[in-house]
C-alpha positions in Angstrom: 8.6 -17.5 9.2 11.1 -20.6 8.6 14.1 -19.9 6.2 13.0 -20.4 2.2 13.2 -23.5 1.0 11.9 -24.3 -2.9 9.1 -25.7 -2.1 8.3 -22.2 0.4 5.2 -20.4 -1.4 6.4 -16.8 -2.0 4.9 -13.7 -3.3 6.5 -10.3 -4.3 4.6 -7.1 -5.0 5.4 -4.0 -6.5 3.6 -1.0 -4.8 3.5 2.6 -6.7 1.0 4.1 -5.8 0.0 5.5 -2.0 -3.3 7.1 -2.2 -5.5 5.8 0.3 -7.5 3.4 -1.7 -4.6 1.7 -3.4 -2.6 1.5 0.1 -4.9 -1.1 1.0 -4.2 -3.8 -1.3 -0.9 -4.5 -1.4 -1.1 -4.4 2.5 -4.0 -6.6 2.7 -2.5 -9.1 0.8 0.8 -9.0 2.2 -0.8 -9.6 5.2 -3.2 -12.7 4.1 -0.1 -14.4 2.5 2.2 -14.0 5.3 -0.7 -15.5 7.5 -0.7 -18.6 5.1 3.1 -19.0 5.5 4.0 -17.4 2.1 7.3 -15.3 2.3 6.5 -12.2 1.3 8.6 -9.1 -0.6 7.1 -5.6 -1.1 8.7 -3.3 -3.5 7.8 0.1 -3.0 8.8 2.8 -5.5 7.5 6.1 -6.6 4.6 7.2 -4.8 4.0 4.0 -3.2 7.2 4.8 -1.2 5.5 7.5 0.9 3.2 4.0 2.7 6.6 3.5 4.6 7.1 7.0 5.6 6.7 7.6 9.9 3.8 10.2 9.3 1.6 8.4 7.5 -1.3 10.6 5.9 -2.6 9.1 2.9 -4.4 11.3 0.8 -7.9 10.6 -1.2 -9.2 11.7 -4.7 -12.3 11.2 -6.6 -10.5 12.3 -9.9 -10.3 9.4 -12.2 -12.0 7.0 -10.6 -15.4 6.5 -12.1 -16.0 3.3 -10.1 -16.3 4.7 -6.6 -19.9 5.0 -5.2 -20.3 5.6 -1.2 -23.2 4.4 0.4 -25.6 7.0 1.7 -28.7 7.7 2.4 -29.7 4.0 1.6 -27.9 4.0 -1.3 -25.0 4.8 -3.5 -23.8 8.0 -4.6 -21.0 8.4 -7.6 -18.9 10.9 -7.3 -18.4 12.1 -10.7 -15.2 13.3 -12.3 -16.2 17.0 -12.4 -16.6 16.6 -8.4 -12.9 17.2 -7.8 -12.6 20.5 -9.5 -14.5 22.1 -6.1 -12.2 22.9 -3.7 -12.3 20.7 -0.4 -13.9 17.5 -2.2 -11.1 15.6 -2.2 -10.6 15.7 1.7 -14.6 15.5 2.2 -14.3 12.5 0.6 -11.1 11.0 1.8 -12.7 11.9 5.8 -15.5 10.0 4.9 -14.1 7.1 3.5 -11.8 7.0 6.6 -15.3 7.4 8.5 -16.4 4.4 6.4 -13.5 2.5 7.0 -13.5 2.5 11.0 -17.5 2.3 10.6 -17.4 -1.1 9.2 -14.7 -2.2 11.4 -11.5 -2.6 8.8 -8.1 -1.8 9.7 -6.6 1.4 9.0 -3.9 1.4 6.7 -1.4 1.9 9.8 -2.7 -1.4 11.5 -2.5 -3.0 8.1 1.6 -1.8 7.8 2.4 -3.0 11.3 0.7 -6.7 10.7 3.0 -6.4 7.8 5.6 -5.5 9.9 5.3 -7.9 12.9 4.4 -10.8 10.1 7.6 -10.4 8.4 7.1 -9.3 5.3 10.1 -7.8 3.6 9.6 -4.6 2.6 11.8 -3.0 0.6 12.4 1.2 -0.7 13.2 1.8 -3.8 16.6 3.9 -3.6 16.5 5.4 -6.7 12.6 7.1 -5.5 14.4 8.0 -2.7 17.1 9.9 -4.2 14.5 11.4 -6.7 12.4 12.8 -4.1 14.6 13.6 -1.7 14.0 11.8 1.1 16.2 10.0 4.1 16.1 6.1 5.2 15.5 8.2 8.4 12.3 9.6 7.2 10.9 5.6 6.7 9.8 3.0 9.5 12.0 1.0 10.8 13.1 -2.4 9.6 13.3 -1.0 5.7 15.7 -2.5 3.6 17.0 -0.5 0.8 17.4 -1.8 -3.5 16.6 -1.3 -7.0 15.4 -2.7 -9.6 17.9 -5.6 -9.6 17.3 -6.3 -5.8 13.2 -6.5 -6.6 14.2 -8.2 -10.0 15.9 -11.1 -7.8 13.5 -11.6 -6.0 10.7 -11.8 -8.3 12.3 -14.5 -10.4 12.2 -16.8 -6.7 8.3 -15.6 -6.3 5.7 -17.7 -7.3 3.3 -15.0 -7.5 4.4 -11.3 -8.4 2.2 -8.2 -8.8 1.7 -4.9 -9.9 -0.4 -2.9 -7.2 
């Protein structure tokens, strides 16, 4: 991507969680925006910061998320709140939504980080997450840059489009 100018379209995002369904948003539209020439920032912190570790392993729940149905059968099946209190349900349904996922022919969440990651997108790791959970630079991809809040903050005020993933 060519050096920002102020007229360059930019987006920052700020990614906290990394379950497996909300890795795929900030990815996806990291991704899109990069491919329309927007500069693009992600700010990971909490447990978004585990998307940028090497071993990559995304877990799945059904707790608290009223809103998922899975096709089956024909048709949709809810997975009701009470579902998760069974032991194994999580990972049943995390293996089939990975089953869904390939099935339908969408990128995993790995070829999603390395678009990201040959597209340019800055990514950025929270340091004070890091610190709190105890983890390395070493234990991250490649090509991370480390900040705060006042490195994402910076950033954000140049963005023309920031959000909250």
């Amino acid at each position: 991507m060519a050096e920002a100018t102020p007229n360059t379209k930019s987006m920052s995002i700020i990614v906290t969680k990394g379950s497996l369904d909300w890795a795929y948003p900030p990815f996806i539209l990291a991704t899109t925006a990069a491919a329309l020439d927007y500069k693009v920032t992600l700010f990971f912190t909490f447990y978004g910061l585990s998307l940028l570790k090497k071993k990559l392993d995304p877990k799945f729940t059904v707790l608290g998320n009223a809103a998922m149905e899975m096709p089956m059968a024909g048709t949709h099946i809810a997975m009701p709140n009470i579902a998760a209190m069974i032991p194994g349900v999580d990972a049943i349904a995390g293996g089939m939504m990975k089953s869904l996922i390939k099935k339908k022919g969408v990128a995993s969440v790995e070829e999603l980080r390395e678009a990201a990651v040959l597209s340019d997108v800055r990514m950025i790791a929270c340091q004070m997450t890091l610190d709190l959970f105890e983890y390395k630079k070493e234990d991250l991809i490649d090509g991370i840059e480390l900040g705060g809040a006042a490195t994402y903050l910076e950033e954000a005020s140049n963005s023309h489009i920031n959000l909250f993933i």
